[in-house]
Every structure is written in structure tokens, then in C-alpha cells.
DRENSE-418814 format. One line per 8 residues: number of its first residue (from 0); their letters; for each residue z, x, y of C-alpha. Coordinates in nm, 3 decimals, always signed. Layout:
NUM = A = Z:X:Y ~ ...
//
This chain:
0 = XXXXXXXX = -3.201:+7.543:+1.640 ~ -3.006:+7.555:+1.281 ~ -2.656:+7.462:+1.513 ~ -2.877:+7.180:+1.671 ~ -3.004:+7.044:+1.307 ~ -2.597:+7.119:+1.141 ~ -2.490:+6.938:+1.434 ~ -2.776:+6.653:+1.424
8 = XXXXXXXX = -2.699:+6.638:+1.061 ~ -2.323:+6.556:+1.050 ~ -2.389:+6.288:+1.345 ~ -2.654:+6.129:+1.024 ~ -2.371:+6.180:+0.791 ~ -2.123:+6.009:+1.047 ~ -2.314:+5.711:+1.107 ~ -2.380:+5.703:+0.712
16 = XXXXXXXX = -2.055:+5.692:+0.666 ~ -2.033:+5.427:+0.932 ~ -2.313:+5.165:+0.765 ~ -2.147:+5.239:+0.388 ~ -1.800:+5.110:+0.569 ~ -2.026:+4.818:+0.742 ~ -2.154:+4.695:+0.439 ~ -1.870:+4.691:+0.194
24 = XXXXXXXX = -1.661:+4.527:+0.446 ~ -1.952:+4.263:+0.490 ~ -1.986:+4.248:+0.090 ~ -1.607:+4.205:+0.047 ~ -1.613:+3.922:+0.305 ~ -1.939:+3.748:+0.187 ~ -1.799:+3.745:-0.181 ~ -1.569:+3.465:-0.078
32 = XXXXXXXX = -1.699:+3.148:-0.194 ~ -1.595:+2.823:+0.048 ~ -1.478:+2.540:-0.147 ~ -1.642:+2.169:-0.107 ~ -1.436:+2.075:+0.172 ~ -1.374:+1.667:+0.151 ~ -1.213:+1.668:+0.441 ~ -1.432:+1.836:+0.704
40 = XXXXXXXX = -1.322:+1.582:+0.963 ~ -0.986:+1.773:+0.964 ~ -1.044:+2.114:+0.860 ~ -1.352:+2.361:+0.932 ~ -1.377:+2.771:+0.810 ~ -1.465:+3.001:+1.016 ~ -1.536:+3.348:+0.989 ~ -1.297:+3.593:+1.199
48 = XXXXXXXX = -1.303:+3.953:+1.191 ~ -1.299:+4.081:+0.823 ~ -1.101:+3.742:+0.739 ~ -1.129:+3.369:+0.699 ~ -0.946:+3.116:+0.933 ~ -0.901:+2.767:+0.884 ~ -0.887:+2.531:+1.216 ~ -0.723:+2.191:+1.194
56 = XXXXXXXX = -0.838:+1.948:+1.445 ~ -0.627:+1.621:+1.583 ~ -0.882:+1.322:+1.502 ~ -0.696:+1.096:+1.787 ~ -0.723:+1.222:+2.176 ~ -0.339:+1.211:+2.387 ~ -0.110:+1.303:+2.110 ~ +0.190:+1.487:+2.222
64 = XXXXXXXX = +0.270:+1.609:+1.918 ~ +0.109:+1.748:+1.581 ~ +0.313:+1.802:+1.305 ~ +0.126:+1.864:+1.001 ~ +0.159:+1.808:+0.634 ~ -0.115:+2.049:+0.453 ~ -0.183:+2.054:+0.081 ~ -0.387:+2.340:-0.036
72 = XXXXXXXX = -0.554:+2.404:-0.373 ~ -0.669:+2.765:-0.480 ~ -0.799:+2.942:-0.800 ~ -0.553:+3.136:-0.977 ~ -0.814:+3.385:-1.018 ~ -0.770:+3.526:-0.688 ~ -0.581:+3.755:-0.635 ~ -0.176:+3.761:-0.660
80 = XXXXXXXX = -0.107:+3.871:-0.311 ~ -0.322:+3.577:-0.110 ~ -0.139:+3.468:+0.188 ~ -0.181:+3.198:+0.446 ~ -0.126:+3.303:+0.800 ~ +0.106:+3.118:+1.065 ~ -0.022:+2.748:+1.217 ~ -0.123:+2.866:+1.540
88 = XXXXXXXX = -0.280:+2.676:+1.838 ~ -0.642:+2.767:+1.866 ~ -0.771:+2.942:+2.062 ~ -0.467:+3.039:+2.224 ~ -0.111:+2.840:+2.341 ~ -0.227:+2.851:+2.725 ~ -0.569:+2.641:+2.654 ~ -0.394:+2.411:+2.397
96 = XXXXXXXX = -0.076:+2.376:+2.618 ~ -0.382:+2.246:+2.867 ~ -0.546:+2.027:+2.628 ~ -0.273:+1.852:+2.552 ~ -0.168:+1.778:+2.973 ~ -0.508:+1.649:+2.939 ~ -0.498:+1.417:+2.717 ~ -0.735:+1.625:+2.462
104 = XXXXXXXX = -0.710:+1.695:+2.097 ~ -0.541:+2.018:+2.027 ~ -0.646:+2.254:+1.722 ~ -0.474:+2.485:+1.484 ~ -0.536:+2.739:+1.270 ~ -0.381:+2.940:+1.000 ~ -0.567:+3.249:+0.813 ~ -0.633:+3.309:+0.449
112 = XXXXXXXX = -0.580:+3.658:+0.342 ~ -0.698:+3.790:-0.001 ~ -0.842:+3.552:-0.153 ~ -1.100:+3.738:-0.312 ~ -1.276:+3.473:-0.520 ~ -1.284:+3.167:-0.320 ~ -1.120:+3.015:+0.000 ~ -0.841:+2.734:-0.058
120 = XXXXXXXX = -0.943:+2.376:-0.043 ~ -0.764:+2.113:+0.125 ~ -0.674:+1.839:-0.084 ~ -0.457:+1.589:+0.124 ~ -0.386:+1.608:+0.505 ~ -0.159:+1.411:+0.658 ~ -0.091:+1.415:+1.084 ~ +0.272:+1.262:+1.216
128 = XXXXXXXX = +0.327:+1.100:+0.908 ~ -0.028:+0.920:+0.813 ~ -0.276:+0.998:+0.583 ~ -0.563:+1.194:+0.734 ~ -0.777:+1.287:+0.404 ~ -0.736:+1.420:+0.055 ~ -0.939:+1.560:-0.198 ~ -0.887:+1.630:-0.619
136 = XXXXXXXX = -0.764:+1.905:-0.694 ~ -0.940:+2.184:-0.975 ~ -0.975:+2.083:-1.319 ~ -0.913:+2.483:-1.380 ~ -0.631:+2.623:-1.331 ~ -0.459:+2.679:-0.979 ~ -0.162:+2.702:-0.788 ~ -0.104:+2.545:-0.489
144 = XXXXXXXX = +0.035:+2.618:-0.119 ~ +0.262:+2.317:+0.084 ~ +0.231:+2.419:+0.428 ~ +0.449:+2.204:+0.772 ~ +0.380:+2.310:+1.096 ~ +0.481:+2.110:+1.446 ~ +0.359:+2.178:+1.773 ~ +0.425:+1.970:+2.096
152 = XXXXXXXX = +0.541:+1.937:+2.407 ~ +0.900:+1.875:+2.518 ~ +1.029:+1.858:+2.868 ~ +1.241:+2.121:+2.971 ~ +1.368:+2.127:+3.335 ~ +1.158:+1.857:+3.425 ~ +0.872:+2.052:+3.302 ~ +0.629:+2.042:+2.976
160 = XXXXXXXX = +0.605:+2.346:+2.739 ~ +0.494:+2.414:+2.480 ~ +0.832:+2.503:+2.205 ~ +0.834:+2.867:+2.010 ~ +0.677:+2.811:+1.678 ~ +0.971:+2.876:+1.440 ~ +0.811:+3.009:+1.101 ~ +1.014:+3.045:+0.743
168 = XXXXXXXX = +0.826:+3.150:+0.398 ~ +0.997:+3.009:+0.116 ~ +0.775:+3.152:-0.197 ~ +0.828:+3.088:-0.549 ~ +0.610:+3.236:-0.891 ~ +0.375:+2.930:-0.803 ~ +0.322:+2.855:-0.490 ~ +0.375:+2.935:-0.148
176 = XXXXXXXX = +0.557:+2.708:+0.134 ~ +0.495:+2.769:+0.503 ~ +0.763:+2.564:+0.692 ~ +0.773:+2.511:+1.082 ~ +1.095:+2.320:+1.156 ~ +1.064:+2.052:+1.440 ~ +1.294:+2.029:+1.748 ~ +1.625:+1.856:+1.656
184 = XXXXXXXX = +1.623:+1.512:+1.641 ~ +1.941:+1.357:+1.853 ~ +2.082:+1.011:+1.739 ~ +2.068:+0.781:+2.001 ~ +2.468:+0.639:+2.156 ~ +2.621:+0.413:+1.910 ~ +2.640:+0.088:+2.215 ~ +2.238:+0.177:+2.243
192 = XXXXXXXX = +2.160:-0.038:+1.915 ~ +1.978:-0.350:+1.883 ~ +1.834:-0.331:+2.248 ~ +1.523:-0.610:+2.303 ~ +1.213:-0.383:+2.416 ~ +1.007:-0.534:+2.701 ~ +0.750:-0.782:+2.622 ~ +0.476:-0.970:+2.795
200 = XXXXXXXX = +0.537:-1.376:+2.866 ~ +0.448:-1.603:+2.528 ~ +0.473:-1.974:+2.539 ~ +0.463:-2.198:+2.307 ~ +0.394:-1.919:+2.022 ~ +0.546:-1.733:+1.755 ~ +0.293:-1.399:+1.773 ~ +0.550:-1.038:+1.854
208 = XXXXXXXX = +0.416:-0.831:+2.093 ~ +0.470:-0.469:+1.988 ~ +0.838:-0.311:+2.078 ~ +1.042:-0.623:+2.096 ~ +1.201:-0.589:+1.755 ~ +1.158:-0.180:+1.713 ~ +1.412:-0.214:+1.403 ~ +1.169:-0.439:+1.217
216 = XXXXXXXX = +0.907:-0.237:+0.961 ~ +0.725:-0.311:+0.660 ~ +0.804:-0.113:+0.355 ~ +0.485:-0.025:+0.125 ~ +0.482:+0.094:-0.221 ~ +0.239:+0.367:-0.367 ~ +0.183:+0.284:-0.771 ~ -0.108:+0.510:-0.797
224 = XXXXXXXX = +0.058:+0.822:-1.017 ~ -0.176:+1.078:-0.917 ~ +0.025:+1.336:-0.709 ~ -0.232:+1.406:-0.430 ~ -0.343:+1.000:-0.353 ~ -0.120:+0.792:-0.196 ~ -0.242:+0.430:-0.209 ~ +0.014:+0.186:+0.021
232 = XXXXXXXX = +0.042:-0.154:-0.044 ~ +0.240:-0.349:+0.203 ~ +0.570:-0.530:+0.016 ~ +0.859:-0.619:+0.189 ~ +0.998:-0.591:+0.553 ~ +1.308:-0.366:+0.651 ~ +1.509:-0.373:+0.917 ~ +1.682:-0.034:+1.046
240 = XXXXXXXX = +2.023:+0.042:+1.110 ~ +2.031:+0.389:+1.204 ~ +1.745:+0.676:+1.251 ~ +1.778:+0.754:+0.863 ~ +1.852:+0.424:+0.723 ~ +1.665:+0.079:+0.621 ~ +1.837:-0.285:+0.501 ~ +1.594:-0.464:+0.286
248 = XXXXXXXX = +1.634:-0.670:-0.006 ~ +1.719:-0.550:-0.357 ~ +1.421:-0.698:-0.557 ~ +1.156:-0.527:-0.355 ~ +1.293:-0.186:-0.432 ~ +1.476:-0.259:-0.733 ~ +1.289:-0.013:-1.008 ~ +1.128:+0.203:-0.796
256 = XXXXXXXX = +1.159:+0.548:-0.751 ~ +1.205:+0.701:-0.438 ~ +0.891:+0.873:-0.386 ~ +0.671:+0.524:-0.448 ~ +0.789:+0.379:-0.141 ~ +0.789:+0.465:+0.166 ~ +0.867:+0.275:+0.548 ~ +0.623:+0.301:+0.825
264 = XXXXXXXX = +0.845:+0.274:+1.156 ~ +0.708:+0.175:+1.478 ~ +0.439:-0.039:+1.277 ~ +0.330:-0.337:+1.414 ~ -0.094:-0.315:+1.363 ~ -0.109:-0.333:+0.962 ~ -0.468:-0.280:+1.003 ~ -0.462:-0.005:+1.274
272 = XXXXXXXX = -0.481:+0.360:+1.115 ~ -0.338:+0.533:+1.288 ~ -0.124:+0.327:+1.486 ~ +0.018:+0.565:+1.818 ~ +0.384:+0.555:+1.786 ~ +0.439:+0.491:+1.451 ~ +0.514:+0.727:+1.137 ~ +0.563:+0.680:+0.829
280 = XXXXXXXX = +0.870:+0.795:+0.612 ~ +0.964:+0.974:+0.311 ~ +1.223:+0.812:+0.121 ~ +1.541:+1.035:+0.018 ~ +1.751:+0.795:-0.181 ~ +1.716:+0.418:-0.261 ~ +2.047:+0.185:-0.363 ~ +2.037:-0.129:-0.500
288 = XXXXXXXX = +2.406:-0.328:-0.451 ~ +2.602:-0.243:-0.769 ~ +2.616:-0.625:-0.862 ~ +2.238:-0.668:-0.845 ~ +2.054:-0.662:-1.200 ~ +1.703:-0.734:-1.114 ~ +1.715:-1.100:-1.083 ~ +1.614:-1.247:-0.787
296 = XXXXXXXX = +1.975:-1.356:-0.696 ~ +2.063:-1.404:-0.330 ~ +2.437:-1.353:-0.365 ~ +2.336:-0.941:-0.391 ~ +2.036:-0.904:-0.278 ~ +2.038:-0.631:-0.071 ~ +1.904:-0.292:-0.098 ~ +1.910:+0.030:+0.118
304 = XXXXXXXX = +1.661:+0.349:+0.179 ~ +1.736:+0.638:+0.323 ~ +1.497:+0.874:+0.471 ~ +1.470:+1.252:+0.433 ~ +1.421:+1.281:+0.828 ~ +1.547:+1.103:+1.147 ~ +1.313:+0.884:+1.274 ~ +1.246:+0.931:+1.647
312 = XXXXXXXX = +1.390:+0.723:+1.917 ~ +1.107:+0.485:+2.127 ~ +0.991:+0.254:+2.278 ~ +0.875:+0.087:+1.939 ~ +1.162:+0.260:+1.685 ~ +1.535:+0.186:+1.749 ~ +1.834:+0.076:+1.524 ~ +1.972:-0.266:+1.517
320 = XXXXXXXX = +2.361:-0.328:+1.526 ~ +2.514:-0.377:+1.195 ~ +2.772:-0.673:+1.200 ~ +3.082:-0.594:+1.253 ~ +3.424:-0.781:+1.195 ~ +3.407:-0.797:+1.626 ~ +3.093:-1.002:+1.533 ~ +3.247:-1.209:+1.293
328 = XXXXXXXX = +3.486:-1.298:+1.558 ~ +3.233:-1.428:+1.803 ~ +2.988:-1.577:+1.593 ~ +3.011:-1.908:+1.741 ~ +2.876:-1.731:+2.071 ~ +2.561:-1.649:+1.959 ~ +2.246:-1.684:+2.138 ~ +1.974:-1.722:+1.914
336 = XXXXXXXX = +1.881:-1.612:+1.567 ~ +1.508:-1.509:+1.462 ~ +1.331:-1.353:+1.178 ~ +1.033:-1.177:+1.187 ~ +0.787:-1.078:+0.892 ~ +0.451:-1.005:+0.818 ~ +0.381:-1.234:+0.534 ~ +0.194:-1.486:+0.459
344 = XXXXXXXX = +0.045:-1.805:+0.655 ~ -0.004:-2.129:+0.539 ~ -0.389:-2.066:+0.389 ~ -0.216:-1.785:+0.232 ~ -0.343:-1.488:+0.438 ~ -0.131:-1.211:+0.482 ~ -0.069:-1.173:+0.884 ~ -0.227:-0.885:+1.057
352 = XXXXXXXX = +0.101:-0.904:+1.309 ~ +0.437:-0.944:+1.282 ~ +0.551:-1.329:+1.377 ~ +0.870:-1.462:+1.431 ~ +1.070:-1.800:+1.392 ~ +1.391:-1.938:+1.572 ~ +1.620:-2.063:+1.298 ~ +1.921:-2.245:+1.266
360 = XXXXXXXX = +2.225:-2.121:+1.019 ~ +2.418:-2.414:+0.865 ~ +2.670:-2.437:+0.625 ~ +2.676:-2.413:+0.256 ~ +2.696:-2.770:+0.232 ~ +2.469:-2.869:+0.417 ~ +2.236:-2.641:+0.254 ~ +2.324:-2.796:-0.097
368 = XXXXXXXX = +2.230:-3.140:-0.010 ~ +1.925:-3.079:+0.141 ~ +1.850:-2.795:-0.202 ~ +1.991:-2.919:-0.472 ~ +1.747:-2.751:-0.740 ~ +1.887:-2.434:-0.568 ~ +2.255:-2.514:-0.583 ~ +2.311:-2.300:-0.830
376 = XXXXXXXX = +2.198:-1.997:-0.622 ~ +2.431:-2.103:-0.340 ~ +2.778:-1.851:-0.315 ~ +3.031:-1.762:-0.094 ~ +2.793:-1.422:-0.033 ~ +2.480:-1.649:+0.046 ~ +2.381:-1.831:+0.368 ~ +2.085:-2.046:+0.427
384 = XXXXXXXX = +1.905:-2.077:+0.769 ~ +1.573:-2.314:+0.845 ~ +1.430:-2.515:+1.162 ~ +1.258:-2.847:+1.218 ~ +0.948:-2.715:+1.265 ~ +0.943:-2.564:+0.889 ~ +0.865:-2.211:+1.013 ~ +1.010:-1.957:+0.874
392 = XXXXXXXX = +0.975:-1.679:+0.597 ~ +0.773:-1.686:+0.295 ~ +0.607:-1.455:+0.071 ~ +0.546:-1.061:+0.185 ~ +0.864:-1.147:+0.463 ~ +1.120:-1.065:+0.134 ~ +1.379:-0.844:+0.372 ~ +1.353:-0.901:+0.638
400 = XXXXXXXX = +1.677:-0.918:+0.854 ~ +1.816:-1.259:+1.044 ~ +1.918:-1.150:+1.323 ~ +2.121:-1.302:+1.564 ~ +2.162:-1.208:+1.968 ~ +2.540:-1.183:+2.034 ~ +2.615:-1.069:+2.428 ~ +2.232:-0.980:+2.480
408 = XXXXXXXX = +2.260:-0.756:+2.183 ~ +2.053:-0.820:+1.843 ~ +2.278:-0.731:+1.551 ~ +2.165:-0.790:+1.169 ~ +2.356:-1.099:+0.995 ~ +2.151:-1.146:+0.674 ~ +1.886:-1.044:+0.483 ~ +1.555:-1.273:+0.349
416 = XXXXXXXX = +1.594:-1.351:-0.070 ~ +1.447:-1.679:-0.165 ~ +1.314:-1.957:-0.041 ~ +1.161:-2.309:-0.223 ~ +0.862:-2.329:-0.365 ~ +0.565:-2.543:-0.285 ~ +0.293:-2.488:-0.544 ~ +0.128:-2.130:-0.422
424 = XXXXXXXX = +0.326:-2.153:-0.090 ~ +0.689:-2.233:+0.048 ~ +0.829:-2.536:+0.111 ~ +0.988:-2.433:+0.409 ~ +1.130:-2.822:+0.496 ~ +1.425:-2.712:+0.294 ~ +1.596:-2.366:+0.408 ~ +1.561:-2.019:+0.332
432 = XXXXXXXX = +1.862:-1.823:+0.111 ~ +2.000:-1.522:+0.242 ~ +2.201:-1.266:+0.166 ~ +2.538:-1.270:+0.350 ~ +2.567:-0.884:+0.527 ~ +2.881:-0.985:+0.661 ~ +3.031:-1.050:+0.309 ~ +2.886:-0.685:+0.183
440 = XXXXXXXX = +2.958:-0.458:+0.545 ~ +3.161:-0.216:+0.315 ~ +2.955:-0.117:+0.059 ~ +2.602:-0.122:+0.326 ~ +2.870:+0.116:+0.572 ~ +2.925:+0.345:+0.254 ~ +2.560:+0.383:+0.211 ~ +2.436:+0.398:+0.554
448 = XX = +2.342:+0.763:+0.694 ~ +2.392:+0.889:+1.076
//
């Protein structure tokens, strides 16, 4: 009987040991606070094991492809040797792989380790480019993690998978950077620019169905200094030349810094958010033409962004042609010219969609006779453009590119500057001043990037 209590009372002492080990691991994971959590549309905790996992969630069904942009915000009290796990589908890359031939919205997760205190909070979100959420970040003081992840499906031997997750750390005394790089992005054949997407039948209109122009996009600008709120207010229009480079004009970048502006590609909905297909980017370097001084002076107005990524070829993102001295050379053979813009209309409303008007170039002198309060404007590097109908650019269209269909290819000649006024309007009987690309090819070629 004493072997059957000694051995009765190390099985107590076992399963002693046992609840002690139970409740300090439910104590240690309990004594993590969650933070308010503004953006519980995108991001939900959930307990896992002895941890904390955060799973992201795609707020529009059918997208190929997630790459997120995560900003976290933690207190410095935790601990120094927090980590955040990889972005990994949830549950698993078989059921997301699934979801996504489906049509479904795929989710993510990472996993917090250590933090001791309290949980990171997400304080801006942002999904292929738009703006999902954000949140402010703690009056006390924090660090803060960047984390990029990408996930999608490519076709590989006529097949979809889902691509190997490629994961680098990059930490520094501050803060800690999770990076997933994308697939490459492959620049479309040089003799592929300024293709016409298809479009349905229009008559007697001026309306752009989506994809016609895929070079065209409207540039915003972000004034709001706070860090972690991006506020985008539509300026200009841009027209690109290659996957990393816009043509606008000067005064609507001239005096910004790079990261107030940015280019939404594949835009066409200015009221849709998000719009499928389109994604906004990151500016890397602006340039203003050397003899530009902030003046709204046609002669030089043109300006050029570059972005930090390619953008991706589609149906509703391609590069026009740039002119070209072969251009020069068969000007007279042109087919049409058009400009396109999202400004204003004649009670003053700024368009929801991009419209378009046929114009007609003439020559400088023509253009003085009919403008002579504007003669002074008129150079060698200027060239002025109008129709019969007065249609045409006015304000919010600043940038936008004439362009001009040479051989059943669209190819940028010049770039929108000025036009007449007509009290709050534009007198649009006259003609609209350009800038000349054809009489500044070597300095936009110098700038341009491939």
C-alpha cells in the first residue's frame, strides 16, 4: 500500500506540475493587451497556441494578387526581442491557392512574438497600391515595424501556382522591415508602345471608355504632413512613356517633393476606390526642365516623375511612343490628334471620367492672330492646338499629353500649359498652348527610365 500511495503521489505531483505549467503559460499569454484596432475591416487577432497571429483579409473578391503595404505601431516597453512572423496564406497555401481559382478573398497572416506588454497596432494598410485604412499612431513612445509581402498567382506551364514566398529581414536599432520581393516585372517590346486598347462603339460623344488611352493618368498630390495619412487630391494628368516614367507639365509638380505626389495608373473611375486594375505609385525622383522657374511659361513646361517600381503591363496600363526625329519626318501623315483629361466642364464640375477632344495643330501664326494677348507666350518651343467646336482642355487637364496617331500608333507630341481665360472658365474659341516635346526629346530621353 505505501508503493501504491509513493506511486499515487508523484502522479499528484506530475499533474501539479502540469496545471503550474498550464497556468503560467495562460497568464503569460493573457497579459498581452490588444490594441484599439481602427482597422478591423483589414486586420483581426487571434489567439494561436501560446502566441498571437494577426490575419489580413482582401476587402475585394477575384484579386489575383495581394501585395501588401503594413504599418505597425508598438510600445517600446515591450520587450527588445519582439518579432513579427512571415506573411503567410491562411490557413494554409492549398486552400488559399483555391480561393483565389475561385474568385474568393484570400487571407494572410503573420505572428507576433514577444510582445509582452501589448500586441502591435496597425496604423495604415494599404492593398496593390490603395489605401485600405490607417490609424494614429501612440502619443508614447514606440517604434515601429514596415512590413511588404506579395502573394499571387502566375502562370507557369500553362498552369496557376501559387510563387515561393521569398522573405528578407532588414532590421535596424528602431524598427524592423519584413520585405517579400514580387516576381520581376518585364518591360514590354519597345514597337509595343502607344497601342489603342479595345473600346465599345461611341457616336457623337467625347466620354473614354476605360483602356483606350492606358498611358493617360491623373497625378494627385498629398499636402497633409502627417506621416501615416495620405490625403490625395487629384491635380494634373500624366501621360506615360515607359513602365517607370510619367510626362506632365512643370507647374503641377514644380515645388513638390517627391513623396507628396504620387500617379495612380490604370485610373479611369476617380470616384471608384478601389478601382480593379489600377495602382497607385510611389514617386522616386521628380525633374522640372532646367529652363523652367516656376512661371507658368509654355516654352518649358514640362516635367517628369519617375517611379520607384515598374508599373505592370495591361489591358488599362501601357506606355505611349515618345516622338522621335522618324516622327518628325512624317508628321504631315498623321491621323488624328486628341487630348484627354479629367478636368473641368463648363458648370465647373470636375469630371468623374476621363473625356477627350479631336484637335487641330496650326501654326504659330495662326495662333498669334487669333491670341494676341498671348503672343508673348508664343516660341519656337510652343505649339497651339484647338477645334471648332471649342472643346478642349481646361482647368485640372494641366499635362496632359497631345497625342497624335502616326501609322495606327499613338505617340506623345506635346504637353497641356495654358490656355485663355474666360472669367472662372476657358475660353476655349481661341487655342490651347503647348509645350513642344519634339523641341525638348533630348533632355525628356536623358530623364526617362527603362
Amino acid at each position: 500500500m505505501a508503493i501504491c500511495r509513493s506511486s499515487l503521489g508523484a502522479r499528484m505531483a506530475s499533474l501539479s506540475l502540469v496545471l503550474i505549467s498550464l497556468i503560467s503559460l495562460v497568464s503569460r499569454v493573457d497579459a498581452q493587451r490588444l490594441p484599439t484596432n481602427n482597422c478591423g475591416n483589414i486586420l483581426r487577432y487571434q489567439r494561436q497556441g501560446d502566441s498571437w497571429i494577426g490575419i489580413l483579409k482582401a476587402s475585394t473578391n477575384g484579386l489575383r494578387e495581394l501585395e501588401w503595404r503594413l504599418h505597425f505601431n508598438y510600445l517600446a516597453s515591450n520587450q527588445d526581442s519582439v518579432n513579427f512572423g512571415e506573411v503567410l496564406s491562411y490557413p494554409d497555401d492549398s486552400t488559399a491557392v483555391r480561393i483565389l481559382l475561385k474568385g474568393g478573398q484570400v487571407e494572410m497572416y503573420l505572428r507576433f512574438r514577444n510582445f509582452n506588454v501589448e500586441l502591435p497596432k496597425l496604423v495604415l494598410a494599404e492593398l496593390n497600391g490603395v489605401r485600405m485604412c490607417t490609424a494614429e499612431i501612440y502619443r508614447e513612445r514606440s517604434k515601429k515595424a514596415e512590413i511588404y509581402s506579395y502573394y499571387g498567382l502566375r502562370a507557369r506551364n500553362g498552369m496557376s501556382t501559387a510563387p515561393p514566398l521569398d522573405i528578407r529581414r532588414l532590421p535596424t536599432t528602431s524598427e524592423i522591415i519584413v520585405r517579400v520581393r514580387p516576381p520581376p516585372r518585364v518591360q514590354p517590346p519597345a514597337d509595343k508602345c502607344g497601342e489603342e486598347g479595345l473600346i465599345a462603339l461611341f457616336i457623337g460623344g467625347t466620354n473614354v471608355p476605360r483602356g483606350r488611352f492606358p498611358w493617360v493618368a491623373p497625378l494627385y498630390h498629398d499636402d497633409n504632413p502627417d506621416p501615416y495619412v495620405v490625403d490625395l487630391n487629384y491635380k494634373c494628368v500624366t501621360t506615360l512613356v515607359s513602365t517607370r516614367t510619367v510626362v506632365t507639365a512643370a507647374h503641377c509638380i514644380w515645388g513638390k517633393k517627391r513623396e507628396e505626389m504620387r500617379v495612380y495608373v490604370g485610373r479611369h473611375d476617380l470616384e471608384s476606390y478601389p478601382e480593379e486594375g489600377a495602382v497607385l505609385m510611389e514617386i522616386q525622383s521628380v525633374h522640372t526642365h532646367p529652363d523652367f522657374i516656376g512661371d507658368v511659361v509654355p516654352d518649358s513646361d514640362i516635367g517628369i516623375l519617375v517611379f520607384t517600381t515598374h508599373a505592370t503591363i495591361s489591358s488599362y496600363v501601357r506606355p505611349i511612343c515618345m516622338w522621335s526625329l522618324k516622327a518628325s519626318s512624317n508628321e504631315s501623315l498623321f491621323e488624328e490628334a486628341v487630348v484627354v483629361g479629367w478636368g473641368v466642364d463648363k458648370n465647373q464640375n470636375h469630371l468623374r471620367f476621363p473625356k477627350s477632344a479631336e484637335m487641330q495643330i496650326v501654326s504659330r501664326e495662326t495662333c498669334q492672330r487669333k491670341m494676341i494677348s498671348a503672343i508673348h507666350f508664343l516660341t519656337s518651343r510652343t505649339l497651339c492646338a484647338g477645334n471648332k467646336d471649342a472643346h478642349g482642355p481646361c482647368s485640372g487637364d494641366s499635362g496632359a499629353g497631345l497625342m497624335v496617331k502616326i501609322n495606327n500608333q499613338w505617340t506623345l507630341r506635346a504637353v497641356v500649359s495654358t490656355a485663355q481665360r474666360l472669367g472662372n472658365t476657358c475660353d476655349l474659341s481661341g487655342y490651347v498652348i503647348y509645350s513642344d516635346v519634339s523641341k525638348h526629346l533630348q533632355w525628356i530621353e536623358s530623364k526617362i527610365v527603362r
